[in-house]
Wavefront OBJ file of the C-alpha trace (Angstrom):
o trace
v -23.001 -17.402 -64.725
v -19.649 -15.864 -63.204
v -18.692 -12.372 -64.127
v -15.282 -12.295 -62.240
v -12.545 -15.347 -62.188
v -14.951 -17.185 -64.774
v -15.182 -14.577 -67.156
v -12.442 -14.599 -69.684
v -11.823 -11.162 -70.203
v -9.537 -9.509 -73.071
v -8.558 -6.126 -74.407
v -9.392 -5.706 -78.146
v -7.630 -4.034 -80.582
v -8.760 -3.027 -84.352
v -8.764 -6.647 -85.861
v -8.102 -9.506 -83.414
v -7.898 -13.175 -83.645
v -9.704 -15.448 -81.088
v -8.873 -18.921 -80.828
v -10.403 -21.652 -78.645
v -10.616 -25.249 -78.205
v -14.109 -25.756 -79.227
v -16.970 -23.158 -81.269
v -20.211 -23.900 -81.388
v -21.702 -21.774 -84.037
v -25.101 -23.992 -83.826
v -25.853 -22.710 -87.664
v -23.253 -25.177 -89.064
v -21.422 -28.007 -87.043
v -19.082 -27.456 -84.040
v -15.156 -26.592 -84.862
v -12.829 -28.603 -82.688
v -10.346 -25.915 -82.610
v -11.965 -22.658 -83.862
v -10.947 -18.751 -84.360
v -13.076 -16.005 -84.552
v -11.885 -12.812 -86.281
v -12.770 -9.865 -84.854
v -12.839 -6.364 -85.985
v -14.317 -3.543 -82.808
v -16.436 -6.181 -81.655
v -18.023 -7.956 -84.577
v -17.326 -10.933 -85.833
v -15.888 -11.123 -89.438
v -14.784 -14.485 -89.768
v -14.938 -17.973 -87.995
v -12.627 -21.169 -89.077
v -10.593 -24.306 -88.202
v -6.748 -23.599 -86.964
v -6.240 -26.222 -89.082
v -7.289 -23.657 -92.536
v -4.867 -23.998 -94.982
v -4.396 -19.893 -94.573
v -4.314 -19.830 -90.902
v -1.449 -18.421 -89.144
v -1.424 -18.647 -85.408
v 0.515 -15.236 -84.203
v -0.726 -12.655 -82.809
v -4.009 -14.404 -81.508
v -5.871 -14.464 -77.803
v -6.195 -18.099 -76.494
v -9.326 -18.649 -74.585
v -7.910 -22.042 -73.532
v -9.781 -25.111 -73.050
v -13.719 -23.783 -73.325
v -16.254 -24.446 -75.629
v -17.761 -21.178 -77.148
v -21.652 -20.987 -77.835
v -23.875 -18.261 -78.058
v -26.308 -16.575 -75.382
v -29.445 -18.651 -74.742
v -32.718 -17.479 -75.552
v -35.422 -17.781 -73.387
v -38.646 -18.034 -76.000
v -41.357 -18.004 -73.111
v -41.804 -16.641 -69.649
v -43.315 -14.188 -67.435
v -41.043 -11.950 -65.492
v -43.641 -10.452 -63.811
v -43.349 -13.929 -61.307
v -39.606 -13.161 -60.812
v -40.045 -12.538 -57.231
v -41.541 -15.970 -56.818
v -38.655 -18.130 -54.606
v -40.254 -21.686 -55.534
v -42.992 -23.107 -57.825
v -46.379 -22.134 -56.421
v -48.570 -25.487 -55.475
v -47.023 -29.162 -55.345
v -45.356 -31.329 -57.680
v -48.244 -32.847 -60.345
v -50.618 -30.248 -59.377
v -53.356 -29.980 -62.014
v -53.204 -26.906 -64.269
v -56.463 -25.407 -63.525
v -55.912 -25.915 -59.863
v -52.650 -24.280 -60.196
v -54.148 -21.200 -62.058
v -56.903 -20.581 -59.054
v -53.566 -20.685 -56.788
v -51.470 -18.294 -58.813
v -54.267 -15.869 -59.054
v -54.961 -16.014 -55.121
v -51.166 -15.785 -54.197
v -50.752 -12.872 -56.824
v -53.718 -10.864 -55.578
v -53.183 -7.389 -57.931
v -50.123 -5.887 -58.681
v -49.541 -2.634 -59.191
v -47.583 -1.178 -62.079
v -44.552 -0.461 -60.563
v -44.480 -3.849 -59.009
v -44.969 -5.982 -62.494
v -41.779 -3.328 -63.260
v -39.778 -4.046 -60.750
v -40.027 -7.563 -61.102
v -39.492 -7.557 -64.699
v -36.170 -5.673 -64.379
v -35.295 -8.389 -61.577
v -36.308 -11.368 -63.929
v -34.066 -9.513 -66.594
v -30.652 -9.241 -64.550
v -30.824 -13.071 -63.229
v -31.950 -13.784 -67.018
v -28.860 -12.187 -68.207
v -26.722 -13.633 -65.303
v -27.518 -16.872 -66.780
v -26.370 -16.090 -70.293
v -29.457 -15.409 -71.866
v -29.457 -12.763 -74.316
v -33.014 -13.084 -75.976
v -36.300 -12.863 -73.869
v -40.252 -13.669 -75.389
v -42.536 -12.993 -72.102
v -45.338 -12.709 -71.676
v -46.650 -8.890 -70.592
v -49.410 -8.112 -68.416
v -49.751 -4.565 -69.500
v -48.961 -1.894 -69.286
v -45.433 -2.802 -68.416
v -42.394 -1.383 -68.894
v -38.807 -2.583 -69.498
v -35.385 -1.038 -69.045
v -33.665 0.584 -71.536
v -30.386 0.107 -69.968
v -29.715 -3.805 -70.630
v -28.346 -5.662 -73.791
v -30.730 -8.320 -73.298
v -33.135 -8.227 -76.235
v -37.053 -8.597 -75.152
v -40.069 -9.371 -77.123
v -42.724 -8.609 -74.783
v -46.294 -10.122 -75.754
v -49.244 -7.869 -74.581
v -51.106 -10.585 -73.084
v -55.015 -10.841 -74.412
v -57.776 -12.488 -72.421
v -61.206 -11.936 -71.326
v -64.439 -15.049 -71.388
v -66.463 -11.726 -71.593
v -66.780 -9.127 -74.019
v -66.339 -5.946 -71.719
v -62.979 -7.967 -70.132
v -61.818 -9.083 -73.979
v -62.232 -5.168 -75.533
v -60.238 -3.874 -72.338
v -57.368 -6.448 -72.382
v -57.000 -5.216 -76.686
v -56.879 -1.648 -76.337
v -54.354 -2.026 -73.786
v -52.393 -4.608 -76.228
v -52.928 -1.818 -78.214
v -51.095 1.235 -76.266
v -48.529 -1.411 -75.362
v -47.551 -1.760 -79.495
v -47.629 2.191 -79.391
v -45.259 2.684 -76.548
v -42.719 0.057 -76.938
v -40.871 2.200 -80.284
v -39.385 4.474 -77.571
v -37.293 1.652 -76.319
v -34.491 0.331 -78.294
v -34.344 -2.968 -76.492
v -37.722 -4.345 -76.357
v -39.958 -5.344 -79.323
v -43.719 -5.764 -79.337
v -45.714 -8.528 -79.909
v -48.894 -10.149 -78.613
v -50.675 -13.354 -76.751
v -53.935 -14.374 -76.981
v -53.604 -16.233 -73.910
v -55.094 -19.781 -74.192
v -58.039 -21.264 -75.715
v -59.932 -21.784 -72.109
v -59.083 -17.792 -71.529
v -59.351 -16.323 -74.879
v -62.719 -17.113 -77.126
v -62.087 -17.904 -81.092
v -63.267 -13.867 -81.830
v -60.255 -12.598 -79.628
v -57.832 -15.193 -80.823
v -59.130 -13.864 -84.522
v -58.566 -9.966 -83.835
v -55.018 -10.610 -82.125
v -54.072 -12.379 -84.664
v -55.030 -9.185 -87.575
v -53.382 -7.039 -84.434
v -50.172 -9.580 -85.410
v -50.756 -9.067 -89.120
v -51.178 -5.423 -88.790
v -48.244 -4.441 -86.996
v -45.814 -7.422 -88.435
v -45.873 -8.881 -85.150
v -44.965 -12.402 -83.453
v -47.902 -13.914 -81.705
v -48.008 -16.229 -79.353
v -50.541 -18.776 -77.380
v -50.574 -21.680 -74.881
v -52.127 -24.301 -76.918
v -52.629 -27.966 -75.569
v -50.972 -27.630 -72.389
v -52.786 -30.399 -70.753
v -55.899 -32.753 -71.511
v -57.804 -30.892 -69.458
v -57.546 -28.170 -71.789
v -59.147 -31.119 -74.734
v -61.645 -31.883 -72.710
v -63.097 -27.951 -72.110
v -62.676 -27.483 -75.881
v -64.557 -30.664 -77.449
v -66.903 -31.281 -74.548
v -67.375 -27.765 -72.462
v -66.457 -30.311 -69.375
v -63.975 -31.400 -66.804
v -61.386 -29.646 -64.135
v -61.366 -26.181 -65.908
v -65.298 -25.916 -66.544
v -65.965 -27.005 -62.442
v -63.298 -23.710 -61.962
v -64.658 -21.465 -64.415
v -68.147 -22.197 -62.841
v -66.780 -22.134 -59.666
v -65.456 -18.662 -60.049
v -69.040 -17.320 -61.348
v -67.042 -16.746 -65.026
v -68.745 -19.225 -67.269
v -69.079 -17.972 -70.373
v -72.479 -19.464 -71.995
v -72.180 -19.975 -75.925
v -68.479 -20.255 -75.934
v -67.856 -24.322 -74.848
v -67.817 -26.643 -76.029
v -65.971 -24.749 -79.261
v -68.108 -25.465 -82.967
v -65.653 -27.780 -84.420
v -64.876 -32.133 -84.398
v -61.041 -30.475 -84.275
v -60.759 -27.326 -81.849
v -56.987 -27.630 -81.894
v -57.236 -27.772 -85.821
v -58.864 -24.602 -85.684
v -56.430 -23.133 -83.755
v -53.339 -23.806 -85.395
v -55.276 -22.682 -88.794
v -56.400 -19.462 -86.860
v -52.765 -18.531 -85.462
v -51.250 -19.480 -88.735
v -52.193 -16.493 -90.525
v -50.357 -14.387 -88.213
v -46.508 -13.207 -89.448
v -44.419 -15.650 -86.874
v -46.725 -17.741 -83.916
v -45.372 -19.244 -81.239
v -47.542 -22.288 -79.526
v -46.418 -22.679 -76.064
v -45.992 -25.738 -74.083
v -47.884 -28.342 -76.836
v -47.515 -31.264 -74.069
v -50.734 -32.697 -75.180
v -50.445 -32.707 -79.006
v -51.754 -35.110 -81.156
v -49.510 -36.644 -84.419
v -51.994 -35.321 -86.428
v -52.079 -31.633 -84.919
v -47.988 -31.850 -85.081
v -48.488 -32.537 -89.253
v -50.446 -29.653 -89.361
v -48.420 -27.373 -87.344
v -45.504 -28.680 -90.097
v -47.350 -27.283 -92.851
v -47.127 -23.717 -91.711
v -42.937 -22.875 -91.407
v -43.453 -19.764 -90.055
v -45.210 -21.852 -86.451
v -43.273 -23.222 -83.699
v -43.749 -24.852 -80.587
v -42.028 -23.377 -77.221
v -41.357 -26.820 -75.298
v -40.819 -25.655 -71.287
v -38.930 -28.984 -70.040
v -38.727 -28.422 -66.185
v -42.057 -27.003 -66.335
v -43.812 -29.950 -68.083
v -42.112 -32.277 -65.502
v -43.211 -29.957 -62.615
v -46.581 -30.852 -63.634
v -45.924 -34.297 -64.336
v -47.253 -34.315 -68.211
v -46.424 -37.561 -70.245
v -43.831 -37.508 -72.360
v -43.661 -34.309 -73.946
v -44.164 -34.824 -77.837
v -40.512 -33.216 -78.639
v -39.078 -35.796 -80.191
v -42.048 -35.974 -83.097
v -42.424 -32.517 -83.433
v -38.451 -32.560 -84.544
v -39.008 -35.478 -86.439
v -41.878 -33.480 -88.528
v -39.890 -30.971 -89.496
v -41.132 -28.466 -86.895
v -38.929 -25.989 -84.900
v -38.831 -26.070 -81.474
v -37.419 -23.850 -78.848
v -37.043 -23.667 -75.425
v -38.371 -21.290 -72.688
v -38.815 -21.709 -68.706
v -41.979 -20.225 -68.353
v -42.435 -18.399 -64.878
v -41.114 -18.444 -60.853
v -44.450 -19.836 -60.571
v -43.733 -23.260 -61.924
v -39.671 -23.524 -62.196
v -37.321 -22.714 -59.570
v -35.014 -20.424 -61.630
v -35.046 -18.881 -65.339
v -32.060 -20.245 -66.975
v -32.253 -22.220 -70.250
v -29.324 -23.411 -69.938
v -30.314 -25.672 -67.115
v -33.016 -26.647 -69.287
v -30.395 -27.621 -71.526
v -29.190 -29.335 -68.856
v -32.040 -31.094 -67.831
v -33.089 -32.361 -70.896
v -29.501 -34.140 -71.745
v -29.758 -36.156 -68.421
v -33.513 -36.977 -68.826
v -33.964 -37.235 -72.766
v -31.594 -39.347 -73.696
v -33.556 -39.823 -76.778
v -32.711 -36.161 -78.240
v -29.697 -34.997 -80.345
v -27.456 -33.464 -77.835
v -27.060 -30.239 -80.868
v -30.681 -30.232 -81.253
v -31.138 -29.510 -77.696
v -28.595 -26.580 -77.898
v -30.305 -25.541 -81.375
v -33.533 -25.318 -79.104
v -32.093 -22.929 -76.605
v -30.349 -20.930 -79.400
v -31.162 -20.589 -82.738
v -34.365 -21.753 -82.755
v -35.836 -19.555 -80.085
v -34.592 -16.772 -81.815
v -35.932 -17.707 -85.485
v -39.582 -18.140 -83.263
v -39.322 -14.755 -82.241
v -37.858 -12.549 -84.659
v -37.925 -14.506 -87.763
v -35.822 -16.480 -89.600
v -32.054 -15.352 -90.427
v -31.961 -13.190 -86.868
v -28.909 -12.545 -85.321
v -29.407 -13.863 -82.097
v -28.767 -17.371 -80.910
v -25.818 -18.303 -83.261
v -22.348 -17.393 -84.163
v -22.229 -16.138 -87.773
v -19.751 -13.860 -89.469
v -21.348 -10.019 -89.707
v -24.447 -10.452 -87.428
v -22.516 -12.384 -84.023
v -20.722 -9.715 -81.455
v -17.830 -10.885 -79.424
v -19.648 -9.703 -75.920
v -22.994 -11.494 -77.304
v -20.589 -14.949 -76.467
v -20.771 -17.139 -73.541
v -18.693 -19.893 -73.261
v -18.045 -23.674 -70.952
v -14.964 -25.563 -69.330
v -14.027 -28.014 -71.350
v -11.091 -30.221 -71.529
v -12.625 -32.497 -74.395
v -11.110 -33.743 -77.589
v -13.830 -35.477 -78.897
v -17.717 -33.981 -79.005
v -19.174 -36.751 -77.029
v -17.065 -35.861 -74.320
v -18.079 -32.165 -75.008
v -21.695 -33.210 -73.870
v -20.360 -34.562 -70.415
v -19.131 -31.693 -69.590
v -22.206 -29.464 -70.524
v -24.063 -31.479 -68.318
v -22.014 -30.534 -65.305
v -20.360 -26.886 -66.687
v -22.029 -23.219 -65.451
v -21.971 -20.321 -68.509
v -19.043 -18.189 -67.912
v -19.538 -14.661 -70.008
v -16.724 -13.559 -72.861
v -16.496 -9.932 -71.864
v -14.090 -7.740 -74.481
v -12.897 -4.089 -73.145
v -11.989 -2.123 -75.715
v -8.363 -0.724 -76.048
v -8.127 2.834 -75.306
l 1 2 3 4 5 6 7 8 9 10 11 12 13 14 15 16 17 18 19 20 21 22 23 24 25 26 27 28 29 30 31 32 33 34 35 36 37 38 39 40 41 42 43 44 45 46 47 48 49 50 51 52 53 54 55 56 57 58 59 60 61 62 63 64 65 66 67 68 69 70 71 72 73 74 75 76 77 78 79 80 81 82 83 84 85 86 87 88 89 90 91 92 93 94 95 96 97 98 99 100 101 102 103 104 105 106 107 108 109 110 111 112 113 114 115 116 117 118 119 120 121 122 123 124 125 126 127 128 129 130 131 132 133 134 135 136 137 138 139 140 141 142 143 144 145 146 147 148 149 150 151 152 153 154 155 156 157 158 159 160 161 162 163 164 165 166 167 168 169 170 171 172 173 174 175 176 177 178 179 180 181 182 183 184 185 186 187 188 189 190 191 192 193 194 195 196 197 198 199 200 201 202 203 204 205 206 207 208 209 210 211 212 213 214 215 216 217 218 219 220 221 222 223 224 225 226 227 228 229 230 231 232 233 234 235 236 237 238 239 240 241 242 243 244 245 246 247 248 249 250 251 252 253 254 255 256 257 258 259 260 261 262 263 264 265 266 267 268 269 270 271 272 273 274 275 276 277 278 279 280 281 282 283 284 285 286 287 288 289 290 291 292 293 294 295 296 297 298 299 300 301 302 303 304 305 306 307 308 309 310 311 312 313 314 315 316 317 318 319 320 321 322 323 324 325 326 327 328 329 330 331 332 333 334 335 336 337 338 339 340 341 342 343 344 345 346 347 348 349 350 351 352 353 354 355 356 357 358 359 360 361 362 363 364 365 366 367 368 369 370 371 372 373 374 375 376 377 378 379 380 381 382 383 384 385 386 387 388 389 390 391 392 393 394 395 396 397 398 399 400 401 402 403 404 405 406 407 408 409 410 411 412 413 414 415 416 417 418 419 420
């Protein structure tokens, strides 16, 4: 994202009319040839030029772009922003790449997690995202000095009980810190079902419910997690026994349908987020439909750096479920920006909805973590600001030809000064 010749940049005056070749408000369809009114910075009204009752004086052009919201990033961990490239090799298997990740990480200190989290936050922002769910190893801290809204998810895990009742009262302080910053807004993550035992997935969740939180969990990220659930076997039993942290009693989990149980567990929370989902079943994804207030987080150039099948996307949409997108960590993608997800899935998904995809990197991330009817990731009259606005080159006339150029466009900021 550009924040000098690319930005298009324009003083604002009480009430002003913006007008541009194409706005995406990604709540209703796109306007070939849009205006935004604009009173201070808020947006009061969006249209066609070609309203009966528009008149087109006294209105800023923005020229030949395509207007869209900021992106929202609905998982990551900015602690791994100082990573430079994906930790292990291409197809790497995911318990093998946990054992890595742990050994490269070694322990961080507090002011290190910080740092990087305030590093993760300006090249997230750089990249026009304006919405952030990560993941918190805590306690953390997050700078009150950025307009980039963060849920940050107190991270919960521990195979034994000492670990599990450590990891929850620090959850705990997190939720009682976070009201002293404006920007950030807690919520927590029972980590995964091969970290997190069904009794600490069951108290975050009544953490959730007791402080109207969004919770969220990595729930069948690969087979391997499957096979640890229904069988207490496979790649991450030999590493949890090769670590010395097998926990006896806990797998196999009681259950034909661990996966069932889960998504019946989570779904009592306010809002859940399940992260990844690259190895749900049909029957899991009907079940997830059931409860609106779920969604799945789908990571694209993640899954692909571990070399999943086919990532379920398609018949999770189909079901009625919403989906957003997120780019988890350093650790497995070379870069946070959703919109090169965006990018990524358009040239290797031909099979998905070109709008869908941007309603995955917009609105929907921001329904999954702050509810339905947020203002973030769409541009609606009295909840969308002007500088909340990115926008793409475009010389298009007709939408298909919109989508080439997203492919091959960078996010160029809208940045309004007011007039003295």
């Amino acid at each position: 994202m550009t924040n000098d010749d690319g930005d298009v940049v324009k003083r604002l005056g009480p009430e002003t009319i913006y007008v541009a070749a194409w706005i995406f408000p990604i709540s209703r369809p796109p306007i070939n040839g849009g205006y935004l009114r604009v009173i201070g910075d808020q947006i009061v009204e969006i249209g066609s030029v070609r309203d009966p009752g528009f008149r087109r004086q006294d209105v800023i052009d923005l020229g030949e772009v395509a207007v869209l919201p900021r992106m929202v990033n609905a998982h990551t961990h900015l602690e791994f922003s100082d990573c430079q490239s994906p930790i292990g090799q291409p197809g790497i298997a995911l318990a093998e790449w946990i054992g890595k990740v742990i050994a490269a990480r070694g322990v961080a200190t507090e002011d290190q997690r910080n740092a990087r989290i305030r590093d993760g936050i300006a090249e997230s922002a750089g990249s026009g995202v304006g919405l952030i769910g990560d993941i918190a190893t805590t306690p953390s801290q997050y700078p009150s000095d950025t307009d980039t809204t963060i849920v940050s998810f107190a991270e919960v895990l521990g195979l034994s009980d000492i670990r599990a009742a450590e990891r929850l009262e620090s959850a705990e302080k997190h939720a009682a810190s976070l009201p002293l910053n404006p920007s950030v807004k807690f919520a927590v993550s029972p980590h995964a079902a091969y970290s997190t035992p069904p009794e600490l997935v069951r108290r975050c969740v009544e953490l959730a419910v007791q402080t109207g939180a969004t919770l969220a969990m990595h729930v069948a990220e690969s087979p391997d997690e499957r096979e640890l659930l229904r069988f207490g076997s496979g790649r991450f039993a030999d590493a949890l026994r090769g670590a010395g942290l097998w926990p006896e009693g806990v797998f196999p989990w009681k259950g034909h349908q661990p996966v069932w149980d889960l998504i019946d567990a989570i779904a009592r929370a306010p809002r859940a987020l399940l992260i990844h989902g690259n190895d749900l079943q049909d029957d899991e994804i009907e079940r997830i439909a059931c409860h609106p207030q779920l969604s799945v987080v789908y990571c694209p150039r993640t899954h692909d750096f571990f070399g999943y099948d086919a990532h379920p996307v398609q018949t999770l949409l189909g079901a009625g479920v919403r989906v957003a997108l997120g780019t988890d960590s350093r650790a497995s993608n070379p870069d946070l920006s959703v919109w090169k997800e965006v990018q990524f899935l358009l040239n290797q998904r031909p099979d998905l909805d070109p709008h869908a995809v941007l309603e995955m990197a917009t609105l929907a991330g921001a329904d999954a973590l702050l509810g339905a009817g947020s203002r973030s990731g769409r541009i609606e009259a009295g909840k969308t600001r002007i500088p909340s606005l990115v926008s793409i080159p475009t010389t298009a006339k007709r939408l298909d030809q919109v989508w080439r150029d997203v492919v091959a466009a960078d996010l160029s900021c809208i940045a309004v000064q007011r007039r003295a």
